[in-house]
PDB file of the backbone (N, CA, C, O) and the ligand in Angstrom, with CONECT records:
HET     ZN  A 101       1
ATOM      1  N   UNK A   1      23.343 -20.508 -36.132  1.00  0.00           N
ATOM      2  CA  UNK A   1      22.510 -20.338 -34.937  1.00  0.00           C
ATOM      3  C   UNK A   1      23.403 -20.041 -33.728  1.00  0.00           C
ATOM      4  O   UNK A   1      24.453 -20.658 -33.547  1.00  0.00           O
ATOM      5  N   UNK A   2      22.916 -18.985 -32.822  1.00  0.00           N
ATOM      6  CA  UNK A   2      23.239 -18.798 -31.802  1.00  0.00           C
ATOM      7  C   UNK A   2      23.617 -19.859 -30.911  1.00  0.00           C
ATOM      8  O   UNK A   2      23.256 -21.002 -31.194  1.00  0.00           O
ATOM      9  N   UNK A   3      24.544 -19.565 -29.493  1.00  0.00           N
ATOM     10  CA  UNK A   3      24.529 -20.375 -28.788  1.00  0.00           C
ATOM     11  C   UNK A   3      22.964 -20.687 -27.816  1.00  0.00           C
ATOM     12  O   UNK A   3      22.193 -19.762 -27.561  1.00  0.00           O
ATOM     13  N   UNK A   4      22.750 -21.884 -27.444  1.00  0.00           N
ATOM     14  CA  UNK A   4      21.146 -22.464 -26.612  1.00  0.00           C
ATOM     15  C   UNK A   4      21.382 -21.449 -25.564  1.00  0.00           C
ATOM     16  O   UNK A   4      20.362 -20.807 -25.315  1.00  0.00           O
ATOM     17  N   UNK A   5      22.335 -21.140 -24.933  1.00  0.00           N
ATOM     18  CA  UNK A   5      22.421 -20.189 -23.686  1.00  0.00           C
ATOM     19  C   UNK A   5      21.861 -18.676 -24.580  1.00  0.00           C
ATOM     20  O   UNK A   5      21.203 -17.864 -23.931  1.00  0.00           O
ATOM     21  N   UNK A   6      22.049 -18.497 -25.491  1.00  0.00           N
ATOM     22  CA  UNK A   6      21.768 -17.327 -25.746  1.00  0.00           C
ATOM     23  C   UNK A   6      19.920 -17.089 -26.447  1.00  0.00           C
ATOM     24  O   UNK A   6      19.306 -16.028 -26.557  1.00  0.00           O
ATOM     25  N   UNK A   7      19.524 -18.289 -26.754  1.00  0.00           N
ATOM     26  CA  UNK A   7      18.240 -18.127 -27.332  1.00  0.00           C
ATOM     27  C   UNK A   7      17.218 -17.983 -26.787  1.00  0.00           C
ATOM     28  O   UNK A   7      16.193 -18.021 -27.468  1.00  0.00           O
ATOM     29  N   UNK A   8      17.142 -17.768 -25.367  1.00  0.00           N
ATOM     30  CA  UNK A   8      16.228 -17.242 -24.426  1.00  0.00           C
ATOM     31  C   UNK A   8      15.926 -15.984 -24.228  1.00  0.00           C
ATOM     32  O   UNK A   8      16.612 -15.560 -25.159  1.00  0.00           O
ATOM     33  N   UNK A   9      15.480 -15.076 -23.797  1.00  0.00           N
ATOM     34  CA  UNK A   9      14.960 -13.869 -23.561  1.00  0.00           C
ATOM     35  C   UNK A   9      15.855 -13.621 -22.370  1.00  0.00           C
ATOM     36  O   UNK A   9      16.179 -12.438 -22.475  1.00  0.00           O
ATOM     37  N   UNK A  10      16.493 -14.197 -21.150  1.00  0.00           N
ATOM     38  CA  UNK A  10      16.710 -14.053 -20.288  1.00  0.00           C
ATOM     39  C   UNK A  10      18.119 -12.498 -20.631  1.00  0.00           C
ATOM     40  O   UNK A  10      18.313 -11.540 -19.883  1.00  0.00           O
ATOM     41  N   UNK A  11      18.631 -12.714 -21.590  1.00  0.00           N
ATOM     42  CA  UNK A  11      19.697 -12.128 -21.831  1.00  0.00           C
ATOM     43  C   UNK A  11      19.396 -10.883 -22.904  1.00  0.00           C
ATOM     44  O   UNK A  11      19.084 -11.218 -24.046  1.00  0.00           O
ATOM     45  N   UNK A  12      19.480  -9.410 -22.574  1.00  0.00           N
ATOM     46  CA  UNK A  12      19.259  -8.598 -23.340  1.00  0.00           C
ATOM     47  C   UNK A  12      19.651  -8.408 -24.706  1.00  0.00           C
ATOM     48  O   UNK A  12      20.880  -8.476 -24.676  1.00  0.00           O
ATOM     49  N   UNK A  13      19.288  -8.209 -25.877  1.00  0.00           N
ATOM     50  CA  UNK A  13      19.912  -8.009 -27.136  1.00  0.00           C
ATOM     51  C   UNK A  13      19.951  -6.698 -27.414  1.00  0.00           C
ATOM     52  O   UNK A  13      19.041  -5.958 -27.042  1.00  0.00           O
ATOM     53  N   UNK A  14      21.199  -6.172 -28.226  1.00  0.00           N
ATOM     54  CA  UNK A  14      21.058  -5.010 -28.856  1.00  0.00           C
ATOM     55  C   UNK A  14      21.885  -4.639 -30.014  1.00  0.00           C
ATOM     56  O   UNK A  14      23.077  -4.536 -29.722  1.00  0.00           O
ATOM     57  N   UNK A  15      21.589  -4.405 -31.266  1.00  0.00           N
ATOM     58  CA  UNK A  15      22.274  -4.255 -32.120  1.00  0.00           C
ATOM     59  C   UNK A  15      23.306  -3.308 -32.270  1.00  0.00           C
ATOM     60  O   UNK A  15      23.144  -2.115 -32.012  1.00  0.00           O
ATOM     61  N   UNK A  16      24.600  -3.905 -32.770  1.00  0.00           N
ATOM     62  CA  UNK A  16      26.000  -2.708 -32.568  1.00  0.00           C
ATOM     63  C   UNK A  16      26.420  -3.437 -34.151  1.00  0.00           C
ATOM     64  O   UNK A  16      26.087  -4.383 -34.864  1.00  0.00           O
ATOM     65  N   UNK A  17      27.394  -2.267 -34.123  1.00  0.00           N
ATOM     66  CA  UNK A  17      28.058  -2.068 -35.646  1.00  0.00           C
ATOM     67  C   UNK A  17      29.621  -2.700 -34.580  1.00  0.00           C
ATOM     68  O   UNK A  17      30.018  -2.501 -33.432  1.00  0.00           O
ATOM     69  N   UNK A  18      30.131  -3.575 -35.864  1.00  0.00           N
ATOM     70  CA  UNK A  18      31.824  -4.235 -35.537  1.00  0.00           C
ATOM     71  C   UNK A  18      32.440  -3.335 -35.956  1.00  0.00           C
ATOM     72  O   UNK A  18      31.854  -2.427 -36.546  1.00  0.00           O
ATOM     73  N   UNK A  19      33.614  -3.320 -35.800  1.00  0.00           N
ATOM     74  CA  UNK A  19      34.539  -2.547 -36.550  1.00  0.00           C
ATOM     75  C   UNK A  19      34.926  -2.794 -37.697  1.00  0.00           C
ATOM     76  O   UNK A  19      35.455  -1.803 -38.201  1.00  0.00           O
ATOM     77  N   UNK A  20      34.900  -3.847 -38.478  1.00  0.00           N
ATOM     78  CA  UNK A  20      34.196  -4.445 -39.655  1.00  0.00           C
ATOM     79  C   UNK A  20      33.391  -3.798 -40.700  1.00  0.00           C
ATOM     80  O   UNK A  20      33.477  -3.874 -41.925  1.00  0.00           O
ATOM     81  N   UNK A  21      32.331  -2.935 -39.694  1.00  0.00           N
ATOM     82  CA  UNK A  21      30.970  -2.519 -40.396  1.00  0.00           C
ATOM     83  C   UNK A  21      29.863  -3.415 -40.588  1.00  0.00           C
ATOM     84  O   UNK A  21      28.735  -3.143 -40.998  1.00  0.00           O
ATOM     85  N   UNK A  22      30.317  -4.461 -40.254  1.00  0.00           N
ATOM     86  CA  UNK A  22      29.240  -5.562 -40.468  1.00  0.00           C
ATOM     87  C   UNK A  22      28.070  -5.074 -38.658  1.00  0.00           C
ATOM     88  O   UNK A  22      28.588  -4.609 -37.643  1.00  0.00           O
ATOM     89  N   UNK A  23      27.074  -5.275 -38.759  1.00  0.00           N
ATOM     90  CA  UNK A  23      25.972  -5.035 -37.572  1.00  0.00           C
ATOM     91  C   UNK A  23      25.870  -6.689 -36.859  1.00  0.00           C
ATOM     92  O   UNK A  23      25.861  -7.757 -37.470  1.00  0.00           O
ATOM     93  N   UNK A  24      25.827  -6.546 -35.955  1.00  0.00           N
ATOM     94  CA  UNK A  24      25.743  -7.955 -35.066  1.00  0.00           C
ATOM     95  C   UNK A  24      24.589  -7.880 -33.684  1.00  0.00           C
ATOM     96  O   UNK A  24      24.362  -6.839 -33.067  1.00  0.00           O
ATOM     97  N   UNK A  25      24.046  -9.018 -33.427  1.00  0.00           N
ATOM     98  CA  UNK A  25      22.967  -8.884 -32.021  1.00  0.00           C
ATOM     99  C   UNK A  25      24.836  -9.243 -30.883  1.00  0.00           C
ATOM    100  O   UNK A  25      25.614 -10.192 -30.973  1.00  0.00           O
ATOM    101  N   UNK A  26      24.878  -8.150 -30.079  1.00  0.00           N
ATOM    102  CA  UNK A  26      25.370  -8.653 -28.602  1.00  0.00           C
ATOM    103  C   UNK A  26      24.419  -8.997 -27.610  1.00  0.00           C
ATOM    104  O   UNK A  26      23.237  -8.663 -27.688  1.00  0.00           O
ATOM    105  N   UNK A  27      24.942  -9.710 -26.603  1.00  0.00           N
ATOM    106  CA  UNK A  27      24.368 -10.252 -25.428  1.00  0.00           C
ATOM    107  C   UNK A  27      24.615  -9.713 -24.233  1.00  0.00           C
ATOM    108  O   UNK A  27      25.776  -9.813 -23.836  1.00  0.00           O
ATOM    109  N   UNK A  28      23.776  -9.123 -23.493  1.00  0.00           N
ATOM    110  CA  UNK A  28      23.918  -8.644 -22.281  1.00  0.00           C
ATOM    111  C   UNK A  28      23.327  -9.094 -21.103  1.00  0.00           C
ATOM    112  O   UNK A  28      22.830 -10.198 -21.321  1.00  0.00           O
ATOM    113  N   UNK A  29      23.185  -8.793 -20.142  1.00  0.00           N
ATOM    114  CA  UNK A  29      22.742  -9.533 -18.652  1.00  0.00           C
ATOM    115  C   UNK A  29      21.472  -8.300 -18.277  1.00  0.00           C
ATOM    116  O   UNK A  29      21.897  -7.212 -17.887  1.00  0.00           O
ATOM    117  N   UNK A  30      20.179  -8.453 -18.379  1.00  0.00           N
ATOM    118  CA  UNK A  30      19.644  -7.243 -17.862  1.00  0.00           C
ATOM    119  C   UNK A  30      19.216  -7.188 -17.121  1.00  0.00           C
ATOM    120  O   UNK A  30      18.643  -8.049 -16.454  1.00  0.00           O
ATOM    121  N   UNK A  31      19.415  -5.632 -16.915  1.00  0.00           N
ATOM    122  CA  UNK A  31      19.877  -4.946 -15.324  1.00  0.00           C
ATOM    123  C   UNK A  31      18.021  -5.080 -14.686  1.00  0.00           C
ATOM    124  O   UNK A  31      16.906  -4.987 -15.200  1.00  0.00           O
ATOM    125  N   UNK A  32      18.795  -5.442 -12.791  1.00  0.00           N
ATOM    126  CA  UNK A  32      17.771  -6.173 -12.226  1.00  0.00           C
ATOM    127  C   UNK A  32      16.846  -4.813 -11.931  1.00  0.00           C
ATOM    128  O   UNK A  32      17.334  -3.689 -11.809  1.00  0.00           O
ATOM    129  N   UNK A  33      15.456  -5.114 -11.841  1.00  0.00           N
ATOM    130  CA  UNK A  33      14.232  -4.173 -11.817  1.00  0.00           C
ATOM    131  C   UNK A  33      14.260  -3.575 -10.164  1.00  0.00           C
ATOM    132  O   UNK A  33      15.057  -4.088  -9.379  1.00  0.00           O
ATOM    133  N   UNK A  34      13.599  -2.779  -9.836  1.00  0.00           N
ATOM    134  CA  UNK A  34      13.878  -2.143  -8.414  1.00  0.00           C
ATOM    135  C   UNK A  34      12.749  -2.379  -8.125  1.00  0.00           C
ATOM    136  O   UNK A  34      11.923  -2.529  -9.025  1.00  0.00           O
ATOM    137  N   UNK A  35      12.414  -2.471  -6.884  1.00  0.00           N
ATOM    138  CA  UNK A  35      11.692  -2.618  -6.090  1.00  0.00           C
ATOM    139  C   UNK A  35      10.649  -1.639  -6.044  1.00  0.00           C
ATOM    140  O   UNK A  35      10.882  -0.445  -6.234  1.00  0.00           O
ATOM    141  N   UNK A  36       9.400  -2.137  -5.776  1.00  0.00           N
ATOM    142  CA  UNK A  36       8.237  -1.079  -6.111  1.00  0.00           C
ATOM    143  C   UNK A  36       7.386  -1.048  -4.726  1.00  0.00           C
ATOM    144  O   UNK A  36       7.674  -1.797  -3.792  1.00  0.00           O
ATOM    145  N   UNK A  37       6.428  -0.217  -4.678  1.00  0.00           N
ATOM    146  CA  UNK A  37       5.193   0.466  -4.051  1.00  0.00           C
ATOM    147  C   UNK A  37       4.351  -1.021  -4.293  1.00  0.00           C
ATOM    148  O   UNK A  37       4.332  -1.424  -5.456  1.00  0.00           O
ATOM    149  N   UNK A  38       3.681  -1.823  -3.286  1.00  0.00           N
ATOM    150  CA  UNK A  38       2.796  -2.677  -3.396  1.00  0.00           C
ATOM    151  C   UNK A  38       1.246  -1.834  -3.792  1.00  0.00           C
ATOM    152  O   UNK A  38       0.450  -2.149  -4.677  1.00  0.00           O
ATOM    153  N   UNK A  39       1.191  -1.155  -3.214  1.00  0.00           N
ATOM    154  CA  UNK A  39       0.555  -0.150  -3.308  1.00  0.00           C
ATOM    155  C   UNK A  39      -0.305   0.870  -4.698  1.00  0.00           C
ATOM    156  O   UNK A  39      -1.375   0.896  -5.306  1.00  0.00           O
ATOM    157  N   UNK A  40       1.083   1.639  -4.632  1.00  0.00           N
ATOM    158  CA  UNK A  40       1.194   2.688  -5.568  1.00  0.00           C
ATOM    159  C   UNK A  40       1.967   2.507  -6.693  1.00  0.00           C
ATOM    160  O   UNK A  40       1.634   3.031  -7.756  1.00  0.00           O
ATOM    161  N   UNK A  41       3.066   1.758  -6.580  1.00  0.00           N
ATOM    162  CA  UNK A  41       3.599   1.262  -7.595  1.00  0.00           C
ATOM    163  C   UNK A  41       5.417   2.307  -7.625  1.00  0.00           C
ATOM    164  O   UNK A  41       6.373   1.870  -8.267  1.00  0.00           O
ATOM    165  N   UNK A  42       5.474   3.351  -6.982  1.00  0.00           N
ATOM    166  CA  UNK A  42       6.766   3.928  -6.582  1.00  0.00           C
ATOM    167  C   UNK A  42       8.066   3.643  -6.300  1.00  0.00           C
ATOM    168  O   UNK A  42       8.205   3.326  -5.119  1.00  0.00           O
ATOM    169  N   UNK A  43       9.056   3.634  -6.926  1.00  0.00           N
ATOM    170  CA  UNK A  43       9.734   3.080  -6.700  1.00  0.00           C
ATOM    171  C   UNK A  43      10.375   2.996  -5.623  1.00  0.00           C
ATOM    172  O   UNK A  43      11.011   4.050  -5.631  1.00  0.00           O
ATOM    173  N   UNK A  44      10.689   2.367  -4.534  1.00  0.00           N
ATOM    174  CA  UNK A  44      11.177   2.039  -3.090  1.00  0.00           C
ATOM    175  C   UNK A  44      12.320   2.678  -2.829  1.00  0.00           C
ATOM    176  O   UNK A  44      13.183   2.407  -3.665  1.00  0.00           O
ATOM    177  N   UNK A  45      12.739   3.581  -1.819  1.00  0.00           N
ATOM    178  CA  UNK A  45      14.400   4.120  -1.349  1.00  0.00           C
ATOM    179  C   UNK A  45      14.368   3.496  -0.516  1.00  0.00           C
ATOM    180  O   UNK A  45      13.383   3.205   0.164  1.00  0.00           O
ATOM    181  N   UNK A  46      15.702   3.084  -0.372  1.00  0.00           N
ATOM    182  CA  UNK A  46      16.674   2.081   0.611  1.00  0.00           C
ATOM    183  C   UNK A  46      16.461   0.846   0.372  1.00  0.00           C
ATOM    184  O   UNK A  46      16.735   0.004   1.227  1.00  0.00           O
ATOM    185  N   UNK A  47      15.751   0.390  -1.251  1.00  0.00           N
ATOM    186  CA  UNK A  47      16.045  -1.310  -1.313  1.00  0.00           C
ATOM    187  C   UNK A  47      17.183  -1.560  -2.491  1.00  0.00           C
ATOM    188  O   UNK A  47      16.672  -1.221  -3.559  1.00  0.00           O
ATOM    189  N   UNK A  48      18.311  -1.950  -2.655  1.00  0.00           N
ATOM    190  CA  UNK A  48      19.029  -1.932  -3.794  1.00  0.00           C
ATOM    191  C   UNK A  48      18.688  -2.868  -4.573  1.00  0.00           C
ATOM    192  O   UNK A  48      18.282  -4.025  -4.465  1.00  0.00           O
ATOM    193  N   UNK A  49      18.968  -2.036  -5.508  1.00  0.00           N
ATOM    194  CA  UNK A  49      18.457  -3.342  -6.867  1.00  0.00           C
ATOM    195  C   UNK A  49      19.594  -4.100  -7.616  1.00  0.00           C
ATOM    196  O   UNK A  49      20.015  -3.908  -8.757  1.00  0.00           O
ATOM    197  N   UNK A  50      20.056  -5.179  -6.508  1.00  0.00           N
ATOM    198  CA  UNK A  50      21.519  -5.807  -6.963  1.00  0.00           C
ATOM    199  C   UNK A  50      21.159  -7.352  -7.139  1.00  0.00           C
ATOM    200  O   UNK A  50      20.191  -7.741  -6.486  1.00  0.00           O
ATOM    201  N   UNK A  51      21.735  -8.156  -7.839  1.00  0.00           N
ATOM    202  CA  UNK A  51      21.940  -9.489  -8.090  1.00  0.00           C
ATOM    203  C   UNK A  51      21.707 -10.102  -7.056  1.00  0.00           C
ATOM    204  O   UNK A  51      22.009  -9.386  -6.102  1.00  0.00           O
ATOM    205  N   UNK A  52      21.081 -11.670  -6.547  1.00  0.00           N
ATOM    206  CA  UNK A  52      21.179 -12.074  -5.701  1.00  0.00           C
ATOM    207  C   UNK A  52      22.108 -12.711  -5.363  1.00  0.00           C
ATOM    208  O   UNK A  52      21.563 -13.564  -4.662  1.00  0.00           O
ATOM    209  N   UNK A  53      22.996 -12.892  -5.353  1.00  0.00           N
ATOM    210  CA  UNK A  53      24.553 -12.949  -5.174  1.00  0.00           C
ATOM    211  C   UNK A  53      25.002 -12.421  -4.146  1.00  0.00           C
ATOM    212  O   UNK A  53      25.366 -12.998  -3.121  1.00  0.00           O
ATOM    213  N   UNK A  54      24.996 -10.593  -4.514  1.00  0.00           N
ATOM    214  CA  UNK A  54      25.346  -9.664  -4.317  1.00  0.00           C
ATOM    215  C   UNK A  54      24.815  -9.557  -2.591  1.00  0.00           C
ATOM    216  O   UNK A  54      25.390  -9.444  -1.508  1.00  0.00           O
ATOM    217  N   UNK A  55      23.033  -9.692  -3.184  1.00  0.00           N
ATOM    218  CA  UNK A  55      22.719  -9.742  -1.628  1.00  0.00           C
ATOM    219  C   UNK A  55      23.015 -10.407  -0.440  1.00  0.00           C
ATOM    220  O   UNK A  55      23.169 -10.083   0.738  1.00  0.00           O
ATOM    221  N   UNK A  56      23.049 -11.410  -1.083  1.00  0.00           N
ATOM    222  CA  UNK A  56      23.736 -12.555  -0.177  1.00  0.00           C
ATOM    223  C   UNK A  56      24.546 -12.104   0.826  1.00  0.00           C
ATOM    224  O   UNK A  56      24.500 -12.716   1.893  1.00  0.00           O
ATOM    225  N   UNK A  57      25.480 -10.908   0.688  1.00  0.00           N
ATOM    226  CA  UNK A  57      26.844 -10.149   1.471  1.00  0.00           C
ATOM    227  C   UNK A  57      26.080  -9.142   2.266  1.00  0.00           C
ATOM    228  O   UNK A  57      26.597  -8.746   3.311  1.00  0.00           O
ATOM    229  N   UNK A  58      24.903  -8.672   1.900  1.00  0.00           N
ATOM    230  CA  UNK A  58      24.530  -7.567   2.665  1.00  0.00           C
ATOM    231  C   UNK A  58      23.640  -7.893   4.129  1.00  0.00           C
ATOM    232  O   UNK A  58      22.921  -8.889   4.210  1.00  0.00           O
ATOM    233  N   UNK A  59      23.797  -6.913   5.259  1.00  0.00           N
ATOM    234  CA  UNK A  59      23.213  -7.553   6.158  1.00  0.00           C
ATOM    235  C   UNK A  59      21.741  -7.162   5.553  1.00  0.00           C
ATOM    236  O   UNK A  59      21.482  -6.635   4.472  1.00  0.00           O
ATOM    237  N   UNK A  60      20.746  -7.646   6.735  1.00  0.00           N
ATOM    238  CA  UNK A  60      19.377  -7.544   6.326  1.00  0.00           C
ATOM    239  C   UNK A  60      19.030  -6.279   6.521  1.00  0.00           C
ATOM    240  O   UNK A  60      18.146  -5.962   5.725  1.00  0.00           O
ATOM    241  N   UNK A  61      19.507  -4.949   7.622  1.00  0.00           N
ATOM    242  CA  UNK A  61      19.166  -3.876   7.369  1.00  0.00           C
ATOM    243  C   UNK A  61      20.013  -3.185   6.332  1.00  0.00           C
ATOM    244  O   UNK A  61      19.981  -1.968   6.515  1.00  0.00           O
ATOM    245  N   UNK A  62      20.745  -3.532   5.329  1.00  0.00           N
ATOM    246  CA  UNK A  62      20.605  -2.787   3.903  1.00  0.00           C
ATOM    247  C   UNK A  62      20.307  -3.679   2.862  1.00  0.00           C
ATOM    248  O   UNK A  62      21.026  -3.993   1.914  1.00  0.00           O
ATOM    249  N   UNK A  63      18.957  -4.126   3.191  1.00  0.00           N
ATOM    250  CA  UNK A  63      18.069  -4.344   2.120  1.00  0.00           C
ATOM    251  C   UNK A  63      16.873  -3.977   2.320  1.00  0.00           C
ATOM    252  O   UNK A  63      16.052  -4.490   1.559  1.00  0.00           O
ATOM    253  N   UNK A  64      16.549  -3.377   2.961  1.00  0.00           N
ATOM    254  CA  UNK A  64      14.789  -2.904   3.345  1.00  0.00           C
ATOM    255  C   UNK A  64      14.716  -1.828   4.428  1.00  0.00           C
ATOM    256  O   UNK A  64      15.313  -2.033   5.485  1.00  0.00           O
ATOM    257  N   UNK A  65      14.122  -0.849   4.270  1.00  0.00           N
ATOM    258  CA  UNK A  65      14.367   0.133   5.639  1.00  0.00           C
ATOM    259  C   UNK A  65      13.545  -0.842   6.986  1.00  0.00           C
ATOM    260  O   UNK A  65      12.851  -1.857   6.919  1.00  0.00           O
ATOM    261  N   UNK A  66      13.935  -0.117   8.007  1.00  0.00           N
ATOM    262  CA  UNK A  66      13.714  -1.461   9.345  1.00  0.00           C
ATOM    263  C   UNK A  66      12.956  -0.769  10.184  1.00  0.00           C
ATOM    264  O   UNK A  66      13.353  -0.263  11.233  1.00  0.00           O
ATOM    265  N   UNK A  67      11.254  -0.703   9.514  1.00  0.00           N
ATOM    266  CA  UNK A  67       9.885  -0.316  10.045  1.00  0.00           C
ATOM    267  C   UNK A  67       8.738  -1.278   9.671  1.00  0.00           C
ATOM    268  O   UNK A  67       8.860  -2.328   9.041  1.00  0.00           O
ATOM    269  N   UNK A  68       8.052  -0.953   9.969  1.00  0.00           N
ATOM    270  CA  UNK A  68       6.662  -1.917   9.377  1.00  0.00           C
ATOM    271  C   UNK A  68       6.708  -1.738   8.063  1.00  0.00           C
ATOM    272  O   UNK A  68       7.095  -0.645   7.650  1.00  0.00           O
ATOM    273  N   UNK A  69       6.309  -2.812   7.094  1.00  0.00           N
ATOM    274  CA  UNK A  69       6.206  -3.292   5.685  1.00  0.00           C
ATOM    275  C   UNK A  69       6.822  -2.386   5.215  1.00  0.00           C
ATOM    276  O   UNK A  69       6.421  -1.530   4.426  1.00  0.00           O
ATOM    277  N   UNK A  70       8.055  -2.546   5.767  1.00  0.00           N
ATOM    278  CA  UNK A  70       9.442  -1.558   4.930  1.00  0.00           C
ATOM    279  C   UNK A  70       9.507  -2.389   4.034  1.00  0.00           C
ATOM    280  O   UNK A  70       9.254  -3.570   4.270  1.00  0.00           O
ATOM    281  N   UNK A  71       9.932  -1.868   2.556  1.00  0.00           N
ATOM    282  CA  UNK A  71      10.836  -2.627   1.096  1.00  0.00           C
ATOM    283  C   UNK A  71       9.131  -3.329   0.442  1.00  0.00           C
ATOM    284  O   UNK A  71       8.997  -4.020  -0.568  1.00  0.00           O
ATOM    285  N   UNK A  72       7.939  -2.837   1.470  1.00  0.00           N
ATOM    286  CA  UNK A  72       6.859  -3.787   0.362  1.00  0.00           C
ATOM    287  C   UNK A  72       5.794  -2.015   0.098  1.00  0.00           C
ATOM    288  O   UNK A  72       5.351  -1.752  -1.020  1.00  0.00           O
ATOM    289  N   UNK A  73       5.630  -1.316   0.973  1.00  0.00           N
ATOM    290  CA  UNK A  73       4.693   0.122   0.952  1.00  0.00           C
ATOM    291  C   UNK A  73       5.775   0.979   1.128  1.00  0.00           C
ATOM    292  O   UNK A  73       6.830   0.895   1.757  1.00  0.00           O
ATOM    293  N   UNK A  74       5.176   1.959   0.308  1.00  0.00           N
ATOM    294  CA  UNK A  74       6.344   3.283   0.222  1.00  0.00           C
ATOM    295  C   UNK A  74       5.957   3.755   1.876  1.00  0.00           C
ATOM    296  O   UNK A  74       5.120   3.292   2.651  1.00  0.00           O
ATOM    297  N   UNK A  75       6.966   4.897   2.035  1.00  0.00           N
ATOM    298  CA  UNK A  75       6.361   5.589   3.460  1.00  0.00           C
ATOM    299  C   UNK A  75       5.082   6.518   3.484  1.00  0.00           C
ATOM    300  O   UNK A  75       4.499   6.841   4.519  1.00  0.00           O
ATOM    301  N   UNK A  76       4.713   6.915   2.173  1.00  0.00           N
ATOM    302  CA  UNK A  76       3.731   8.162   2.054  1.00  0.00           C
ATOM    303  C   UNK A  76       1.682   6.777   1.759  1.00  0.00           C
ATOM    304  O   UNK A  76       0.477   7.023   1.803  1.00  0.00           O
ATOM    305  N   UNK A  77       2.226   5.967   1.595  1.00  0.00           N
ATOM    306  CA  UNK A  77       0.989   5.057   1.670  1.00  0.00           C
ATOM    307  C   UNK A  77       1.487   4.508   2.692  1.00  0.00           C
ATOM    308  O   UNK A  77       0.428   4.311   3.289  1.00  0.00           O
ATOM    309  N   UNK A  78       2.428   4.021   3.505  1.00  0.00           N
ATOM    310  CA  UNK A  78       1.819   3.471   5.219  1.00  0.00           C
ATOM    311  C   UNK A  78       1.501   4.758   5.924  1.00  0.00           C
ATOM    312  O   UNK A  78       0.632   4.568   6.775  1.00  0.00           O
ATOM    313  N   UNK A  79       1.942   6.098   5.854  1.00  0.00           N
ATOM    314  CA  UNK A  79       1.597   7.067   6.642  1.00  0.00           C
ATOM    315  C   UNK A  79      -0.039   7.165   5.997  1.00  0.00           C
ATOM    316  O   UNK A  79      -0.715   7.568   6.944  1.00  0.00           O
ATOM    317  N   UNK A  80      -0.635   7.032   5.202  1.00  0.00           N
ATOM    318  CA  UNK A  80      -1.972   7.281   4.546  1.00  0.00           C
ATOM    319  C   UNK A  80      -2.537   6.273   5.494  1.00  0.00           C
ATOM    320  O   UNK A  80      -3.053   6.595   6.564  1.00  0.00           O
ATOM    321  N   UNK A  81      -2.413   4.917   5.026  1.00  0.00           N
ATOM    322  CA  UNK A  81      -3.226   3.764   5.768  1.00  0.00           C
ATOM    323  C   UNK A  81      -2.740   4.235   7.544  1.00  0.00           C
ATOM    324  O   UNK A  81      -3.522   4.124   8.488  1.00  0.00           O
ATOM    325  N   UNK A  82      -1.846   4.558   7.620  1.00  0.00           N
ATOM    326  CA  UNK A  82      -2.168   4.418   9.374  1.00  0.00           C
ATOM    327  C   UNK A  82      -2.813   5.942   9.773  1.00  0.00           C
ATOM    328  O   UNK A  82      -3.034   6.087  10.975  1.00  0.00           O
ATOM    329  N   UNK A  83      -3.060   6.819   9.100  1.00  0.00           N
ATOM    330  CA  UNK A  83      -4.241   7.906   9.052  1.00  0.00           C
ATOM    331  C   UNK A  83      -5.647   6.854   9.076  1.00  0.00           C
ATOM    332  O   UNK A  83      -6.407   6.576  10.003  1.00  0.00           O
ATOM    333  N   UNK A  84      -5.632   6.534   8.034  1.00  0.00           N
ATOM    334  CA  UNK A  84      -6.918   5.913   7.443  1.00  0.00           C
ATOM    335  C   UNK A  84      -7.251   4.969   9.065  1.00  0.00           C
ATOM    336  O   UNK A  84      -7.984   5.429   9.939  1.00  0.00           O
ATOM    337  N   UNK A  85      -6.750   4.019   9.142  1.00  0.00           N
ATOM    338  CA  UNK A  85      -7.439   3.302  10.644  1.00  0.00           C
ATOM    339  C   UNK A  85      -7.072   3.920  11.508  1.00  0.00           C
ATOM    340  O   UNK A  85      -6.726   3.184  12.432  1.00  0.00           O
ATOM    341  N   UNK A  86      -6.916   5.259  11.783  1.00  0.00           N
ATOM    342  CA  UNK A  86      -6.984   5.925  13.141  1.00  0.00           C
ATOM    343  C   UNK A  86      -7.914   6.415  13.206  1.00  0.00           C
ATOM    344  O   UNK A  86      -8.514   6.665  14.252  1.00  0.00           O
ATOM    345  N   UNK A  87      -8.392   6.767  11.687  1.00  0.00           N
ATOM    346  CA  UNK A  87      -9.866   7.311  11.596  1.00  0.00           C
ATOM    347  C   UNK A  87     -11.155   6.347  11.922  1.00  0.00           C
ATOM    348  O   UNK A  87     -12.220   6.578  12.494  1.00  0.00           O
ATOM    349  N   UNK A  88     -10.639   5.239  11.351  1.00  0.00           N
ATOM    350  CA  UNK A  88     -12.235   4.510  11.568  1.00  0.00           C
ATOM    351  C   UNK A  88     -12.036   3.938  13.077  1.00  0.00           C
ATOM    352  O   UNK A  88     -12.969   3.280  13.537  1.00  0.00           O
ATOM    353  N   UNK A  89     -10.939   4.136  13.835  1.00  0.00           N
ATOM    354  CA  UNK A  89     -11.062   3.673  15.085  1.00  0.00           C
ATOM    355  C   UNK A  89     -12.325   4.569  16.124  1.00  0.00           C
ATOM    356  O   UNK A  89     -12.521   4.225  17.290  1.00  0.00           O
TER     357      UNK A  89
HETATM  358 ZN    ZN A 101       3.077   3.740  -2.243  1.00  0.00          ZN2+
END
């Protein structure tokens, strides 16, 4: 049996051949998901998709562009919604 650190899902598996020839599961760290469209579902420019660690070092304007519900609505759905209530104004 594997190591307990490894029997979780948290850690990617993928089967590789040793040099051996024998096939083995390795363990990997998987890579963090990017940031999406609350919206639409799009994937977000200007939010990086790094470890929180990582973020930790960055200031707060490079993690989210620095407008209204920047890093949560793409720009092409807040430009829609702020059409949309100019209209019903
Ligand atoms: Zn969107």
């Amino acid at each position: 049996m594997v190591k307990p650190m490894l029997r979780s899902h948290s850690m990617a598996r993928k089967m590789r051949t040793t040099p051996g020839h024998q096939s083995s599961i390795i363990y990997r760290r998987r890579k963090p998901s990017r940031a999406k469209c609350a919206l639409c579902g799009a994937v977000l420019g200007g939010v990086p998709a790094k470890r929180p660690a990582k973020l930790r070092r960055i200031p707060k304007t490079g993690k989210r562009p620095d407008r209204a519900y920047g890093g949560r609505v793409c720009h092409k759905c807040l430009s829609n919604s702020i059409i949309e209530i100019s209209k019903e104004l």
